[in-house]
C-alpha positions as CSV (number, residue, x, y, z in Angstrom):
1,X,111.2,95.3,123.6
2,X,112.8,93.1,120.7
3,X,116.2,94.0,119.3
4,X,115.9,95.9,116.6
5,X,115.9,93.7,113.2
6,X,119.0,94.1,110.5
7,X,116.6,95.8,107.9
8,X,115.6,98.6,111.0
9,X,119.7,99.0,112.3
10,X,120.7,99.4,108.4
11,X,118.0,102.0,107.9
12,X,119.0,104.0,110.9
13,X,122.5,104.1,109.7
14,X,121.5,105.2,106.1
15,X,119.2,107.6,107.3
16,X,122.4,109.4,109.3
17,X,124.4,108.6,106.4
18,X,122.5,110.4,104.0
19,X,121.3,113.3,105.7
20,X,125.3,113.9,106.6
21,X,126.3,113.8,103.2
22,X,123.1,116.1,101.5
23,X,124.1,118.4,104.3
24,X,127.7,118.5,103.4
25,X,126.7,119.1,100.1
26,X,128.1,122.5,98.4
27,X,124.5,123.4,96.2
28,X,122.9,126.6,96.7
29,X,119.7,125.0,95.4
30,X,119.7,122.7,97.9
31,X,118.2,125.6,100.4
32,X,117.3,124.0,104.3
33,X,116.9,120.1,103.4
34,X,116.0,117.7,105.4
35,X,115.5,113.8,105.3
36,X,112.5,112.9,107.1
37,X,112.8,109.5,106.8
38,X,114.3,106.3,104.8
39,X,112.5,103.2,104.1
40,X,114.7,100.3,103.3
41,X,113.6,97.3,100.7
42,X,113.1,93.9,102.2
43,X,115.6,92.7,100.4
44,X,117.6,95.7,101.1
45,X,118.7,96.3,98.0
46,X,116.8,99.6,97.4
47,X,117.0,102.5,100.1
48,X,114.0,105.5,99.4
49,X,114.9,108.7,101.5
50,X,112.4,111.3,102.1
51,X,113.3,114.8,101.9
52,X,111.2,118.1,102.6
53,X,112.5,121.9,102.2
54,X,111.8,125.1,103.4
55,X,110.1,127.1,101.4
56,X,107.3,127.1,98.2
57,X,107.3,125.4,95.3
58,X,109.7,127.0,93.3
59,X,112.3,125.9,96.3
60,X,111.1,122.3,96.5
61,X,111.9,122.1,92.6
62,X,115.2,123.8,92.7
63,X,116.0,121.0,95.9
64,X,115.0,118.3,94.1
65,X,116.3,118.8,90.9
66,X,120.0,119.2,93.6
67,X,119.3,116.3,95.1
68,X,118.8,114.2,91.8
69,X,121.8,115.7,90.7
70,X,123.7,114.6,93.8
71,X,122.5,111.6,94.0
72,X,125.4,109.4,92.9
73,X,127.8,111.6,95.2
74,X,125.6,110.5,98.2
75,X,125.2,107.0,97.4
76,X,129.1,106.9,96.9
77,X,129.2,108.9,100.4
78,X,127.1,106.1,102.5
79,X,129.3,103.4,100.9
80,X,132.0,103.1,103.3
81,X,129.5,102.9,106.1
82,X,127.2,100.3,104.8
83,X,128.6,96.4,105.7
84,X,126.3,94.7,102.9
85,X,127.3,92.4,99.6
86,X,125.8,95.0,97.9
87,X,125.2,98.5,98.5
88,X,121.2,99.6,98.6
89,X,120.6,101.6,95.6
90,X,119.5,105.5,96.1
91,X,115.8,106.5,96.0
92,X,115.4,109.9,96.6
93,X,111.5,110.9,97.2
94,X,109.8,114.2,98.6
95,X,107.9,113.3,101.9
96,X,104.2,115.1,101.6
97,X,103.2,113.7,105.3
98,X,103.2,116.8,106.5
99,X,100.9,118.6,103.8
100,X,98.1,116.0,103.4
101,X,97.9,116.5,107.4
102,X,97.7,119.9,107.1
103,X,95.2,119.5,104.7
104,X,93.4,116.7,106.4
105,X,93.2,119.3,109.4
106,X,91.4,121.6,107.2
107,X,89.0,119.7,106.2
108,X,88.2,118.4,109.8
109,X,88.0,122.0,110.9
110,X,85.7,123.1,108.2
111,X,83.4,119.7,108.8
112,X,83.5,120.9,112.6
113,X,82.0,124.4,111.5
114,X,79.0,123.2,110.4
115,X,78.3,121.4,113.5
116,X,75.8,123.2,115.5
117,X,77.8,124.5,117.7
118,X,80.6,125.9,115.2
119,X,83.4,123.8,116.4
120,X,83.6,125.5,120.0
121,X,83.1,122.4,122.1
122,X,85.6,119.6,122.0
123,X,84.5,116.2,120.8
124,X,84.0,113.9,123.6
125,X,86.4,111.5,124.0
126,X,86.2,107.7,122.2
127,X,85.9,105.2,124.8
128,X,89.0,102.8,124.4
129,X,87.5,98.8,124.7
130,X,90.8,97.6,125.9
131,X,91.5,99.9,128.6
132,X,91.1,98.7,131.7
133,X,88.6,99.9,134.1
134,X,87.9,100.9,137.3
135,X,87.1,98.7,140.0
């Protein structure tokens, strides 16, 4: 396995970084945040982290609105931490992943109803071409 690249070891440290300092943070908006993931610029100059929350709607506004809010505090609170000429600027974005596959489920499990057999019989498994076979 190859070393992990600069861009990859700088985006692990952010991500710690910044899910430290939004969980130190003292908002009761804020509610049970987490970040997901960060994506780092190739140029590493811009750093977008992806947040969810518990809860509906009116609890994903109130987070985000927090987090915006915060948003220079946790920028100033990776600082220290980050050894680069210039320090990424904060992106903060809210991670839908785990909605559209929800939703993406649904619709596979509504299309499986209508098959003739209602969705009771697992679909046979795809053949993989580059697996090996059997003697």
């Amino acid at each position: 396995m190859p070393a992990p690249t600069r861009q990859q070891r700088l985006a692990s440290l952010l991500h710690r970084e910044i899910a430290t300092a939004v969980r130190g943070l003292d908002d009761p908006r804020i509610g049970l945040v987490t970040i997901t993931r960060v994506e780092l610029s190739g140029d590493l100059q811009l750093v977008t982290a992806y947040w969810t929350v518990l809860g509906a709607m009116r609890e994903r506004r109130l987070a985000e609105h927090a987090l915006e809010s915060a948003r220079t505090y946790i920028r100033s609170a990776y600082a220290p931490a980050v050894r680069t000429r210039l320090i990424p600027d904060l992106r903060l974005a809210y991670d839908d992943r785990e909605e559209r596959r929800e939703r993406m489920n649904d619709v596979i499990g509504r299309a499986r109803r209508t098959d003739s057999d209602h969705g009771s019989k697992p679909e046979p498994p795809i053949s993989d071409p580059d697996a090996p076979t059997a003697p």
